[in-house]
C-alpha positions as CSV (number, residue, x, y, z in Angstrom):
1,X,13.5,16.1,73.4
2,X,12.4,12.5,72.8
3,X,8.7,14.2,72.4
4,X,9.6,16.2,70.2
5,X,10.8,13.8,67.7
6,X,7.9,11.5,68.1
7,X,5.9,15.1,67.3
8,X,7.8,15.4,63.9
9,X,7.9,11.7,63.1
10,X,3.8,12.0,63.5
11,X,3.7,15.5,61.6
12,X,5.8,14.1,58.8
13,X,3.5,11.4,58.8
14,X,0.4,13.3,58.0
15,X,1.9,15.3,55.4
16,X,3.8,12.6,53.3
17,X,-0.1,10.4,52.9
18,X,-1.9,13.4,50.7
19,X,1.3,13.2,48.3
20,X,0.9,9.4,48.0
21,X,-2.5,10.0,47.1
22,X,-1.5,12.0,44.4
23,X,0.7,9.9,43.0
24,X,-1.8,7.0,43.3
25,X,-4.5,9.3,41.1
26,X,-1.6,9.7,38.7
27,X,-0.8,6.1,38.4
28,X,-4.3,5.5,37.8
29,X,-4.7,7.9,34.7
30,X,-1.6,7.2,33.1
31,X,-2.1,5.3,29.6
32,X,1.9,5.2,29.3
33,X,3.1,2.6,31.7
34,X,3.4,-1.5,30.6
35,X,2.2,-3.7,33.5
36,X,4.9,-4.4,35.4
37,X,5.9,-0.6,36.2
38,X,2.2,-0.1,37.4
39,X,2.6,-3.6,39.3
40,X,5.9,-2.0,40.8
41,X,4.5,1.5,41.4
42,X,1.4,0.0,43.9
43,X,3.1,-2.2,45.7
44,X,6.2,0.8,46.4
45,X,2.6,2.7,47.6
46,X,1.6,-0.3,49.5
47,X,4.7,-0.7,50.6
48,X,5.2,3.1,51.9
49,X,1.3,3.2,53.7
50,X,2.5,0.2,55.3
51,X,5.5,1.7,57.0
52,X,3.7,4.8,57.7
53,X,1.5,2.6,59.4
54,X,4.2,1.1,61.4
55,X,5.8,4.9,62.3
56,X,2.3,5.7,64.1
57,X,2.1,2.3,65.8
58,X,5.8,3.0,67.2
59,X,4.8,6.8,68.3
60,X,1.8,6.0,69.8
61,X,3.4,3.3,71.7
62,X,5.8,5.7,72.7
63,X,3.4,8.0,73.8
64,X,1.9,5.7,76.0
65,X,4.5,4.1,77.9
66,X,6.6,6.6,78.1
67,X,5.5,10.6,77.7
68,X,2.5,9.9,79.7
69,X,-0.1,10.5,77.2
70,X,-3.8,11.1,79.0
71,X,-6.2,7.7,77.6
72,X,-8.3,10.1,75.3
73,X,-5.2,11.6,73.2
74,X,-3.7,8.1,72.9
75,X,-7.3,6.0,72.0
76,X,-7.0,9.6,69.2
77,X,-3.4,9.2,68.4
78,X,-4.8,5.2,67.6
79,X,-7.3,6.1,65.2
80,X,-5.3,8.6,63.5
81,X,-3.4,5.4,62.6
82,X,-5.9,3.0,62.3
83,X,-7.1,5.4,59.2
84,X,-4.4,4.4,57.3
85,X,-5.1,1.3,57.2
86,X,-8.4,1.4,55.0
87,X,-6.3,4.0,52.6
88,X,-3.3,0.8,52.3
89,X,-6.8,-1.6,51.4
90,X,-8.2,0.9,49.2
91,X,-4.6,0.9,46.9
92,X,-4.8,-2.7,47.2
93,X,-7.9,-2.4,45.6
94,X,-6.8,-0.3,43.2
95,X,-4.1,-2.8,42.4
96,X,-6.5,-5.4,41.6
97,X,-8.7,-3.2,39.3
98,X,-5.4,-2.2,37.2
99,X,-4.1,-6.0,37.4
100,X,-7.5,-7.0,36.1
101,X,-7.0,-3.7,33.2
102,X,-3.6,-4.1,32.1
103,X,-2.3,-7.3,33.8
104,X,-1.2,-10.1,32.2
């Protein structure tokens, strides 16, 4: 049972970061939004990545100690993760190009 959640903690995961994306791209194009709702937007993107990040860290862990996970799906499980972390950079990025755009 326990595997099972940690399954649909890791598929809700994976389909929760294409939508962020989204919504990153729509941030970016918008011409309506005064600086502080952009500044507010990224760092509620950041800020979701980030604990997207943490949910895979906890899973895998899980995996590991406890469901007995063979080395190769794990060190896989731990990249899956690890790719989220140059997606949470790349809207930090972001959030420096739009600071230097339409910051103060």
């Amino acid at each position: 049972m326990s595997e099972e959640v940690a399954l649909n903690l890791l598929q809700l995961v994976a389909l929760t970061i294409p939508p962020i994306a989204v919504l990153i791209q729509m941030l970016r194009r918008s011409e309506n939004l005064g600086w502080r709702m952009r500044k507010w937007s990224f760092g509620l993107a950041i800020t979701s990545v980030v604990a997207f990040i943490g949910a895979g860290i906890s899973v895998l862990v899980y995996f590991i100690r406890y469901a007995n996970v063979p080395a190769l799906l794990g060190a896989g499980l731990g990249l899956a993760v690890l790719g989220l972390v140059p997606f949470a950079l790349f809207t930090g990025i972001l959030y420096q190009d739009h600071k230097e755009e339409f910051g103060p």
